[in-house]
C-alpha positions in Angstrom: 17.9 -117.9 -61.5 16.1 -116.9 -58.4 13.6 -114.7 -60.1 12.9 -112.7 -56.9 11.0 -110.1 -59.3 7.9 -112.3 -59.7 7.1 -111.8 -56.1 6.7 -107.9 -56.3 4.7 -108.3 -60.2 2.6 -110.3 -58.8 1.5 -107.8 -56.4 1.9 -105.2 -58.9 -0.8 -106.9 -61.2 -3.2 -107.9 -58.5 -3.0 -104.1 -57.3 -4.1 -103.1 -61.1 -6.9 -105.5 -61.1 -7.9 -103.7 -57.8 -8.5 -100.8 -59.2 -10.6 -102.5 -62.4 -12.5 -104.1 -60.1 -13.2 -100.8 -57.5 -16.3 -99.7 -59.0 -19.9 -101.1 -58.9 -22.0 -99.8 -61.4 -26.0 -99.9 -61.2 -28.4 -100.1 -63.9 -29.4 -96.8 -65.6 -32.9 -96.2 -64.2 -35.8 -94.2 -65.5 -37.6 -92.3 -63.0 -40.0 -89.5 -65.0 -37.8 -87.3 -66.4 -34.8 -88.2 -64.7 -32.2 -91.0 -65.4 -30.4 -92.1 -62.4 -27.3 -94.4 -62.0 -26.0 -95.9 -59.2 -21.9 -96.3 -58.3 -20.7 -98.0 -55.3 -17.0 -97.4 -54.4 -15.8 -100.1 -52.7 -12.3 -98.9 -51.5 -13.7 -96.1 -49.5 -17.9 -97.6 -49.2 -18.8 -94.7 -50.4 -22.0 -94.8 -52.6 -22.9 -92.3 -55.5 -25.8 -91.4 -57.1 -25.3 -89.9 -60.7 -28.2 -87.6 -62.6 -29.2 -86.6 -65.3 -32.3 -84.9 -67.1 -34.8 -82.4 -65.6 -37.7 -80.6 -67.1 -39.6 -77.6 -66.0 -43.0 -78.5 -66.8 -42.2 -82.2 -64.4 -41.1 -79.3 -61.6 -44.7 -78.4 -60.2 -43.8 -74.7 -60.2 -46.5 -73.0 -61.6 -44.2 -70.2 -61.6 -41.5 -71.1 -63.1 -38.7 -70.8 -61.0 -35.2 -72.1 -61.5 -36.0 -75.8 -61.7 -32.8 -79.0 -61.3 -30.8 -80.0 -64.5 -28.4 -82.7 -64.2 -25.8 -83.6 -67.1 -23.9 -86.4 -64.9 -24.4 -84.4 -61.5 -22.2 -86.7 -59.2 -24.6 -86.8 -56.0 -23.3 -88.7 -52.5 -25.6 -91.3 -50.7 -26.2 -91.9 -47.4 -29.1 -93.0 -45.4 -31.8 -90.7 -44.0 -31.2 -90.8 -40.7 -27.6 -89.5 -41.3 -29.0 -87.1 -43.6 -31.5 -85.5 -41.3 -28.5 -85.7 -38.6 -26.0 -83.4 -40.9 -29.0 -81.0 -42.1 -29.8 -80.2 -38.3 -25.8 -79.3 -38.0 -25.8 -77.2 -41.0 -29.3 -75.6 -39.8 -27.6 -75.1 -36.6 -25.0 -72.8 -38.0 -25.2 -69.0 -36.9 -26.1 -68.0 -40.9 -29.5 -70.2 -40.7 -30.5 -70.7 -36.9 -31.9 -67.2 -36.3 -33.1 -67.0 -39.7 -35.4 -70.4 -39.1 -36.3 -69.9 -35.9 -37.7 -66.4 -37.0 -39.9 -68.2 -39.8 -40.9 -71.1 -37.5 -42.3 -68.9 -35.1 -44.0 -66.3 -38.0 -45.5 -69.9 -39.2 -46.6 -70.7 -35.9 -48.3 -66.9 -35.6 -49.7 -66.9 -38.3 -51.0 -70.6 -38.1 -52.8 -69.3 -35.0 -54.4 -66.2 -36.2 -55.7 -68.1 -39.2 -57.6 -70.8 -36.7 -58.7 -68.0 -34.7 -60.0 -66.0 -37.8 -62.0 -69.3 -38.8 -63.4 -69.6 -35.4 -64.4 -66.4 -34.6 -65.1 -65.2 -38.2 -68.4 -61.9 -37.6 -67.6 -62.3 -33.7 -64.6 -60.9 -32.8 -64.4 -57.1 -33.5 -60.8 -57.3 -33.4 -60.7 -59.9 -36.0 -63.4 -58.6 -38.2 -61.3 -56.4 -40.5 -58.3 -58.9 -41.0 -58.7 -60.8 -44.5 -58.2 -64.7 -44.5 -56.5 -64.4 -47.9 -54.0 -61.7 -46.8 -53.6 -64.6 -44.0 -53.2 -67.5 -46.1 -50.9 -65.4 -48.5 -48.4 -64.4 -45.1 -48.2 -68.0 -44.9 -47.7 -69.2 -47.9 -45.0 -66.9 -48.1 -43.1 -67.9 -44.9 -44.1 -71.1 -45.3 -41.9 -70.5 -49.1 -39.1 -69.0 -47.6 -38.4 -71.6 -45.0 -39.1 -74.4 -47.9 -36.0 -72.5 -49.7 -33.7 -72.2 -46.4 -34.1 -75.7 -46.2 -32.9 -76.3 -49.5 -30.2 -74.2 -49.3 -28.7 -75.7 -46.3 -29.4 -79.2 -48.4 -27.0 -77.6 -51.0 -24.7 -76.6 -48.5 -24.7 -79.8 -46.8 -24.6 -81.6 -50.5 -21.4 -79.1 -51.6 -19.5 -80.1 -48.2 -19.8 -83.9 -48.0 -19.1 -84.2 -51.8 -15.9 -82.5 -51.4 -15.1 -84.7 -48.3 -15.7 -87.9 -50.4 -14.1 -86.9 -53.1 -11.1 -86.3 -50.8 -11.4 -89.6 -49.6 -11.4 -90.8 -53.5 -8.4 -88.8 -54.6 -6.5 -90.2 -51.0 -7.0 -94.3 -51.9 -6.1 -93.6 -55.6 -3.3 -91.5 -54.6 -2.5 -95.0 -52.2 -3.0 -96.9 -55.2 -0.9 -94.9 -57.1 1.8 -95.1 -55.3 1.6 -99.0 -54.9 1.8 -99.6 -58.1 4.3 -97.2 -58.9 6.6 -99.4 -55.6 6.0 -103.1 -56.6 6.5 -101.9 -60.4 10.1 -100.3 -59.2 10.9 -103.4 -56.9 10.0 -105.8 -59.4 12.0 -103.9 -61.8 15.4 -103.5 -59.7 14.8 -107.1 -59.3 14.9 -108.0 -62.8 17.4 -105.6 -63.4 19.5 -107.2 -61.4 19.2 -110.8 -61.7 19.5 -109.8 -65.8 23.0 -108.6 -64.9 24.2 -111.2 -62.5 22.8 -113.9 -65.7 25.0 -111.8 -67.8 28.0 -111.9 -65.6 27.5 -115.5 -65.3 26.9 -116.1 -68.9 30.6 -114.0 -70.0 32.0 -116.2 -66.9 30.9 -119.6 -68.2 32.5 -118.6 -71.7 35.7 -117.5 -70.3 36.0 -120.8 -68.8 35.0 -122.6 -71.6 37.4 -120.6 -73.9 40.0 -121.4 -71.5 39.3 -124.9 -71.3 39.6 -125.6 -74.9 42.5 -124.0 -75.2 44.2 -125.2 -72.3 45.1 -122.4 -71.1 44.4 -122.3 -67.2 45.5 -120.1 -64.6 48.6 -120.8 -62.7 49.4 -119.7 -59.4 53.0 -117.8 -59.5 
């Protein structure tokens, strides 16, 4: 027997063990009120950060606001650099680049005024009746709303390169998939058919051997 289908099995089980062996898991890790884990998939390099935990009073809003929960939030990692380089691109979208330059430039105003104010505070006439705090306040507030632009576009930016990866996890298993599923078929028509010429062979061999013991053999006419 030729056994041709061991060929196609063994690359069948190698590809399984493939796929056991795809993920690197990190230790869970305790960082205040967080619990962070880290993945590594090696098919695509792609590198995961999983959450969870979150507590408002470890948000250091005074005020409140919607603070992050995480129940197994599924967070893609890459460096700094690259993701400074993709928040500049999403910043640089029509939606957020007027918006930011406006606030950069009320910051920038209002950073000025402020300096002049402390300079020139019971000299300037012009300056006299304008209120530091009402100042500070402005600022505080633009400074707010660019703080929350940024974050937005950091959700954005979050929201589109998870979907990427994750189409670039669903392509390799879908490879993966459909590896196994064509060494399993070859080394399956393989057997299949070496099980049928051993079968063929085997009814041959007894014809013969019936024949033989009765001696009865074929005779040309």
């Amino acid at each position: 027997m030729k056994k041709l289908w061991l060929f196609p099995m063994i690359f069948f089980l190698l590809i399984l063990l493939a796929g056991q062996l795809r993920w690197e898991k990190g230790p869970l890790q305790h960082v205040d009120a967080y619990q962070i884990q880290h993945l590594k998939d090696h098919w695509t390099g792609q590198r995961w950060v999983i959450l969870y935990g979150g507590l408002a009073e470890t948000s250091g809003d005074p005020e409140h606001r919607p603070y992050p929960l995480y129940s197994g939030e599924w967070l893609p990692y890459f460096p700094q650099e690259e993701l400074d380089l993709r928040l500049e691109e999403v910043l640089g979208r029509p939606e957020y680049h007027g918006k930011r330059q406006l606030l950069q430039q009320k910051i920038k105003d209002l950073e000025i005024q402020a300096a002049r104010v402390a300079e020139n505070k019971g000299k300037d006439s012009f300056l006299a009746g304008v209120e530091p705090e009402a100042i500070h306040q402005a600022l505080s507030e633009a400074t707010w709303e660019l703080d929350t632009l940024y974050t937005g576009a950091k959700k954005v930016l979050l929201a589109e390169y998870r979907a990427e990866a994750k189409k670039r996890e669903l392509l390799a298993t879908i490879i993966w998939g459909l590896l196994l599923v064509v060494t399993f078929s070859v080394a399956l028509h393989y057997f299949i058919a070496e099980v049928k010429r051993w079968k063929q062979v085997h009814e041959t061999y007894e014809i013969v051997e019936y024949v033989t013991k009765n001696n009865r053999y074929p005779l040309g006419k």
